[in-house]
Backbone as a ProteinNet text record, in pm:
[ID]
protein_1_A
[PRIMARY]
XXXXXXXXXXXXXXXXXXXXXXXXXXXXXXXXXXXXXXXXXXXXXXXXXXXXXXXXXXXXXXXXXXXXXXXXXXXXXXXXXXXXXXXXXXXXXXXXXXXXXXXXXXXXXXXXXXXXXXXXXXXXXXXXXXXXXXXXXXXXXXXXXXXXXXXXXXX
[TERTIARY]
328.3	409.6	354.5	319.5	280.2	408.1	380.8	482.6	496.8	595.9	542	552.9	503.6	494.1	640.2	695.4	878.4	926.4	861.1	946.5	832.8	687.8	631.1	661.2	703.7	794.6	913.9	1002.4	1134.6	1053.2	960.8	912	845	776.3	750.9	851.8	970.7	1081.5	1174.1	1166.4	1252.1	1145.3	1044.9	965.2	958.8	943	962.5	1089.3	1173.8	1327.9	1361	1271.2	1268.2	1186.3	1051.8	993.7	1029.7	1147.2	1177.2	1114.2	1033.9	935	968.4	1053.1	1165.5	1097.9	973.4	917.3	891.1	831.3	823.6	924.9	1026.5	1166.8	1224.7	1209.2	1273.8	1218.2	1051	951.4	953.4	975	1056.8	1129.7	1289.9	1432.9	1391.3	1341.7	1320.3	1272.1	1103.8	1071.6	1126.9	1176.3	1275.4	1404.1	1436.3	1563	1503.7	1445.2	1337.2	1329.2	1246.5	1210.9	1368.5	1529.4	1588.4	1665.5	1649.8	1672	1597	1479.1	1388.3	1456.4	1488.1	1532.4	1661.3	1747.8	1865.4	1868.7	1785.8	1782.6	1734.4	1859.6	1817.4	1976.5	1978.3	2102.1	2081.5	1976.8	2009.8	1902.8	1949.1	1861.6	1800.7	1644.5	1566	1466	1346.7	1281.2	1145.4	1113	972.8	873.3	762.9	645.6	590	442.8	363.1	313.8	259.9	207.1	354.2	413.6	586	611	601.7	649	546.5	388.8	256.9	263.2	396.5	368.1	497.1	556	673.5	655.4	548.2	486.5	407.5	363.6	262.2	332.8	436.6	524.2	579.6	617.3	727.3	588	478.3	312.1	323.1	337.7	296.4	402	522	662.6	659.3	557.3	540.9	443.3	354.9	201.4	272.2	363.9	415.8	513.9	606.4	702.3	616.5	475.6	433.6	363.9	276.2	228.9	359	453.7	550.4	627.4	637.2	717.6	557.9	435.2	337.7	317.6	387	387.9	508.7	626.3	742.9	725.1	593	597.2	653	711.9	772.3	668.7	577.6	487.9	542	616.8	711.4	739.3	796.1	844.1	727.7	615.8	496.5	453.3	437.5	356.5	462.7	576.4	680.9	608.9	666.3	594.6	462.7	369.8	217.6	233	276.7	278.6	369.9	452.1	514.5	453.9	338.1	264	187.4	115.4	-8	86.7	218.6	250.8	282.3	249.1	244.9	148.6	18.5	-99.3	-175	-126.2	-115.8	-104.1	-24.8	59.3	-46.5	-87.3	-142.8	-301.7	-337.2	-511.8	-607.6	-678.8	-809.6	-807.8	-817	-817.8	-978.9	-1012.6	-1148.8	-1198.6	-1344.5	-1411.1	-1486	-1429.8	-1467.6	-1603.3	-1752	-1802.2	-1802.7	-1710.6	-1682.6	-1620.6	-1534.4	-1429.1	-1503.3	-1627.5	-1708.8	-1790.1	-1852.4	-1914.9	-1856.6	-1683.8	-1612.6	-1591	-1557.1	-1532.8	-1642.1	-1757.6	-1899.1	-1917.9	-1888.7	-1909.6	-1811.5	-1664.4	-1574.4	-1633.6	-1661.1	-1765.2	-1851.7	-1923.1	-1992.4	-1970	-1878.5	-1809.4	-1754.7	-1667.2	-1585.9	-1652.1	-1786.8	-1864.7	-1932.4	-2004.6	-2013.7	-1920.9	-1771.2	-1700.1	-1696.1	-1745.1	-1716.9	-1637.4	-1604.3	-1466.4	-1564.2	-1599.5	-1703.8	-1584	-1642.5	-1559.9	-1455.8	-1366	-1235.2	-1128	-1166.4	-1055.5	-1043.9	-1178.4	-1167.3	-1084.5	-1041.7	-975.9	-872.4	-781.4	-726.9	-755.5	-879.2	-963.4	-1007.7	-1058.5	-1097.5	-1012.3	-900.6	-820.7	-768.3	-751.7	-714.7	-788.1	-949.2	-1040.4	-1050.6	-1011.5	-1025.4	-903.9	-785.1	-689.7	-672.4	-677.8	-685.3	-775.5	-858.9	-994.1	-957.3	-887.7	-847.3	-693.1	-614.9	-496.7	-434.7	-376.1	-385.7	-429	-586.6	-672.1	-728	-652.2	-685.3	-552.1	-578.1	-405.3	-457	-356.1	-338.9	-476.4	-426.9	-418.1	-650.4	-630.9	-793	-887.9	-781.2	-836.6	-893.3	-772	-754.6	-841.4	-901.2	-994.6	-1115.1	-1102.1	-1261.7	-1301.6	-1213.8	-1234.8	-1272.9	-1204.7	-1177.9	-1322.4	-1391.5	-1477.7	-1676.1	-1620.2	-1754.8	-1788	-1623.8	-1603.3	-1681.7	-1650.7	-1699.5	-1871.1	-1915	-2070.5	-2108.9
-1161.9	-1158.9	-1052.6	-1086.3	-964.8	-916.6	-789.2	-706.3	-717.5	-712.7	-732.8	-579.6	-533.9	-426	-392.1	-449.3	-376.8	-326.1	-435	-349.9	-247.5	-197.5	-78.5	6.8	-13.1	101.1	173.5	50.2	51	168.1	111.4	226.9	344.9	358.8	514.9	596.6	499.3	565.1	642.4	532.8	579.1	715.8	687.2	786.8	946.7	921.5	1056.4	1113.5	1048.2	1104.5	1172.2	1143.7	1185.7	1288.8	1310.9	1437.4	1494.7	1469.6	1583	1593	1516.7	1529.2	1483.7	1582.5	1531.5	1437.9	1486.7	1424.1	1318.8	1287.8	1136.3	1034.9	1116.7	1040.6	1015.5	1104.5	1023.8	944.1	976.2	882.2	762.8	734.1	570.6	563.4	659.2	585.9	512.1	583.2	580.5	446.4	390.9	315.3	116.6	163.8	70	41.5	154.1	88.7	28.5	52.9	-34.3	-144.1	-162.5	-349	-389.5	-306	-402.3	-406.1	-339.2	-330.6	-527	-537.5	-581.5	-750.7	-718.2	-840.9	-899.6	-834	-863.5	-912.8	-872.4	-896.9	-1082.8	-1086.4	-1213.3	-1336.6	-1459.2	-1533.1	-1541.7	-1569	-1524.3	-1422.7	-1396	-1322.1	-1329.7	-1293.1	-1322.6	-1228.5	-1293	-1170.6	-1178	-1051.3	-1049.8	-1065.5	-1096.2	-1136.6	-962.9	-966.7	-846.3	-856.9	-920.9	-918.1	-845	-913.2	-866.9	-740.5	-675.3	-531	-447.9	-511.5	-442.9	-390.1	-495.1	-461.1	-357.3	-357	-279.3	-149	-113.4	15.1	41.2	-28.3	-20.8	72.9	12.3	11.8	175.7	196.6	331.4	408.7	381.6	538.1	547.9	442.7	415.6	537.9	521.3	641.2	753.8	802.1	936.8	972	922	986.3	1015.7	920.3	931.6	1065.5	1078.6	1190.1	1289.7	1306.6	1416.6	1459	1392.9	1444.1	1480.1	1399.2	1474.1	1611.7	1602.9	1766.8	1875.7	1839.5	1952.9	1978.8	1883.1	1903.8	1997.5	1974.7	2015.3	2174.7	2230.6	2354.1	2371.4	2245.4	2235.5	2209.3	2282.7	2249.2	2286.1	2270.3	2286.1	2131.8	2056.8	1926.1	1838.3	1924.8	1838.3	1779.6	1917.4	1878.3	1804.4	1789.3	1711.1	1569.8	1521.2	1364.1	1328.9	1486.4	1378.4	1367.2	1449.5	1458.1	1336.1	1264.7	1165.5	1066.3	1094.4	961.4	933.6	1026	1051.4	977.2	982	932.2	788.6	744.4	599.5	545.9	606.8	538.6	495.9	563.4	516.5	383.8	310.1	162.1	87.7	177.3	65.1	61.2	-60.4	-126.2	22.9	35.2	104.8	110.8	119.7	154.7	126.1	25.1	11.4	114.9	157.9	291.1	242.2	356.5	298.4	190	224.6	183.8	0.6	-50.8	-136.1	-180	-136.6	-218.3	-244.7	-191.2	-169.1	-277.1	-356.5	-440.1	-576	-602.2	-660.1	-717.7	-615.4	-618.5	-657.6	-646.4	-676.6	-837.9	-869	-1010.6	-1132.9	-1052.6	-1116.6	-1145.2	-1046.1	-996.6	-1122.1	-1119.7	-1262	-1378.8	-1378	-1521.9	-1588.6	-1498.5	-1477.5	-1525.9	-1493	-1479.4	-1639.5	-1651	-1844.7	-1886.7	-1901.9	-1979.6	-1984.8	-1865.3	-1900	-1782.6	-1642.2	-1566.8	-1437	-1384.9	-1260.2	-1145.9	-1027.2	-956.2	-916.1	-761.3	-718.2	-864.9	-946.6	-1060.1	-1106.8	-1122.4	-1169.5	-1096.9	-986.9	-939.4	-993.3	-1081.1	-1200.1	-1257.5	-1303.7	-1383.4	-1328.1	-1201.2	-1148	-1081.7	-1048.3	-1002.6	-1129.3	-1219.6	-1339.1	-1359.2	-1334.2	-1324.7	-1256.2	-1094.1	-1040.1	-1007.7	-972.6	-944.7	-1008.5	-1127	-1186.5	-1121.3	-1091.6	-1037.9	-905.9	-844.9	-661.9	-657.4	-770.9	-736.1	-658.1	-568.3	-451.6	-337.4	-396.6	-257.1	-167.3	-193.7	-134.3	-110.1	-10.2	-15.6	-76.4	-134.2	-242.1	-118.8	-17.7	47.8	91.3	100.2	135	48.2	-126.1	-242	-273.7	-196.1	-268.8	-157.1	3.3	56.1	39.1	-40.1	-89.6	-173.4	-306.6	-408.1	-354.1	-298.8	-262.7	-173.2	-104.6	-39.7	-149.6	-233	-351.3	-437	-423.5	-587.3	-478.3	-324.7	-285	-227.9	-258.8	-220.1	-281.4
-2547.9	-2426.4	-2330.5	-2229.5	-2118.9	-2054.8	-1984.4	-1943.4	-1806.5	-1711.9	-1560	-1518.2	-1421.9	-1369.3	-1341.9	-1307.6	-1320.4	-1434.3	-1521.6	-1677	-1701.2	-1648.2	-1693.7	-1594.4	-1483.4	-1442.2	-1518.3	-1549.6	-1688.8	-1737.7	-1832.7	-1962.4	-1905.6	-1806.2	-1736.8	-1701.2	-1653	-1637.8	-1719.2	-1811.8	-1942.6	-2040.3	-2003.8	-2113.5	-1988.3	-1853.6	-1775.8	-1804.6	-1819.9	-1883.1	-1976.6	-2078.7	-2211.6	-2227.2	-2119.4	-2130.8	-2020.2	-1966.6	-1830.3	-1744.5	-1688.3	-1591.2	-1482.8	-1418.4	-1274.4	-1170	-1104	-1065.4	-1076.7	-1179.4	-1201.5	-1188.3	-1283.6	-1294.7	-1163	-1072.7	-944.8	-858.5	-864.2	-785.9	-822.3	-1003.8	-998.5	-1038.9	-1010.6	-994	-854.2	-735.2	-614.9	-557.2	-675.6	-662.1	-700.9	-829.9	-888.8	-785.5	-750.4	-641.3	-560.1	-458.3	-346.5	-436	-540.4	-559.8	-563	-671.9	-663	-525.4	-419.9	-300.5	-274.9	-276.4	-228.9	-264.1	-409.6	-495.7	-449.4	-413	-386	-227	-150.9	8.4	30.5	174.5	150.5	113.3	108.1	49.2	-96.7	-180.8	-295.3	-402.4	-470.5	-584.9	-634.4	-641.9	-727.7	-803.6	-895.3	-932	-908.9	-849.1	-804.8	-848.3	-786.7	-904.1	-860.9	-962.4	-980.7	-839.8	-790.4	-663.1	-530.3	-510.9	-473	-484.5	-649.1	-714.6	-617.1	-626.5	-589.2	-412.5	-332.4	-249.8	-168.9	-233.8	-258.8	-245.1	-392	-431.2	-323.9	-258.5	-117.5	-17.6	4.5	81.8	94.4	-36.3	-95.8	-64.4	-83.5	-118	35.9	137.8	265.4	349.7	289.6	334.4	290.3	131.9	114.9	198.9	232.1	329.2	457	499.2	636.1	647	531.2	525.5	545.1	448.2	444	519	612.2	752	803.8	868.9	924.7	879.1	752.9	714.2	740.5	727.7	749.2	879.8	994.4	1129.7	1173.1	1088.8	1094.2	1075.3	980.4	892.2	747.5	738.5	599.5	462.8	428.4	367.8	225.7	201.7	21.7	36.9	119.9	115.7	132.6	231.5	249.2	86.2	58.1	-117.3	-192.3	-199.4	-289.6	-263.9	-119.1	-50.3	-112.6	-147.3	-156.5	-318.8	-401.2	-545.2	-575.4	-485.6	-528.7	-491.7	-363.4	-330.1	-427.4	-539.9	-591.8	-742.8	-771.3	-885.3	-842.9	-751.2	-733.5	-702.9	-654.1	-634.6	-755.2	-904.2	-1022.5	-1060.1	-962.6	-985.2	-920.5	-810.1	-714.7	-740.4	-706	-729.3	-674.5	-702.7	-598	-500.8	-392.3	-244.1	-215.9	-66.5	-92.8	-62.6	-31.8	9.9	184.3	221.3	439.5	389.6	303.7	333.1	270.9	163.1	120.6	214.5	303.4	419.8	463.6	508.5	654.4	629.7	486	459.6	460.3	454.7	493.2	602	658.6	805.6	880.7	846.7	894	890	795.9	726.5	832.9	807.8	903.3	1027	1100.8	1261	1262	1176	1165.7	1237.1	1102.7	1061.3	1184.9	1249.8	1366.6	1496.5	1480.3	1585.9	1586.2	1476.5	1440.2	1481	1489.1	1528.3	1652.6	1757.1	1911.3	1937	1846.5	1883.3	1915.2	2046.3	2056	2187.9	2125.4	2208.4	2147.8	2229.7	2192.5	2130	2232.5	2216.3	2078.1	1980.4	1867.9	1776.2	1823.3	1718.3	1596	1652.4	1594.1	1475.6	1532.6	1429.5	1346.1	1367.8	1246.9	1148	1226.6	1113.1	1044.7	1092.4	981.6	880.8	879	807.1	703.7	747.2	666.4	571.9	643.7	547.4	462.3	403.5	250.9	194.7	226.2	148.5	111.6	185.1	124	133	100.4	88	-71.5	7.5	-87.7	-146	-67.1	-113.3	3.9	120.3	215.3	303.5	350.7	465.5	587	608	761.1	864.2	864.9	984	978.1	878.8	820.3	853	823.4	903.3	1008.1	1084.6	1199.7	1288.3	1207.7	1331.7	1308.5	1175.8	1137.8	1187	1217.6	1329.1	1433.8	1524.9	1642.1	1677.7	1558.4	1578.4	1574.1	1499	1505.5	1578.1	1649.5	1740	1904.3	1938.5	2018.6	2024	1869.8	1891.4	1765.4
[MASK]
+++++++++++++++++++++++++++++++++++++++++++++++++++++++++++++++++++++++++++++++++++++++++++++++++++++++++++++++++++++++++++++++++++++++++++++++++++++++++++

């Protein structure tokens, strides 16, 4: 029987509990509420697949990076480090992250592709992100995408 990533949250959860490891324990009470947040939204109830859970966890790492630039802008750099130590116990969950120059070979390819079809210029942008985001969904943030595009489509 395989396990889905919700119930190995369950057991990280249940085992951070047992060794006291506050941190953890609340980064996935935190995270577990969000999916069943996630599960329950909507007319009826259901249960998420691993891909679903995967993007969830995306989601929750995406709000610690954000908290924590903002509290290190704020001066709050005790809360800064809480946000990233809780981002860092969830990037655990999540796939690899590509490396700029793996996007960049991506994104290159798309540029192409994009360009065979007739789509040249700022304007293609569109197109290429249709291209590419299947190809790095997940392993890249939207935003990493979208200045890597933005940066091939202008030279």
């Amino acid at each position: 029987m395989t396990t889905t990533l919700k119930s190995k949250l369950q057991d990280d959860l249940n085992a951070a509990i047992k060794g006291r490891d506050e941190l953890r324990s609340a980064t996935l009470r935190m995270t577990l509420s969000a999916i069943t947040n996630e599960e329950v939204a909507g007319k009826q109830k259901r249960v998420l697949s691993d891909e679903e859970v995967l993007k969830v966890i995306a989601k929750e790492a995406k709000k610690r990076r954000e908290a924590a630039e903002a509290f290190e802008q704020g001066g709050r750099a005790e809360s800064a480090e809480r946000e990233k130590a809780e981002g860092e116990v969830l990037a655990g969950y999540l796939p690899k992250q590509l490396t700029d120059e793996e996007l960049d070979g991506i994104v290159a390819e798309a540029v192409e592709e994009a360009k065979a079809a007739g789509a040249e210029g700022p304007r293609a942008m569109g197109a290429v992100m249709k291209i590419v985001n299947p190809k790095v969904a997940g392993l890249a943030e939207g935003g990493r995408v979208a200045a890597s595009v933005k940066k091939h489509l202008q030279g």
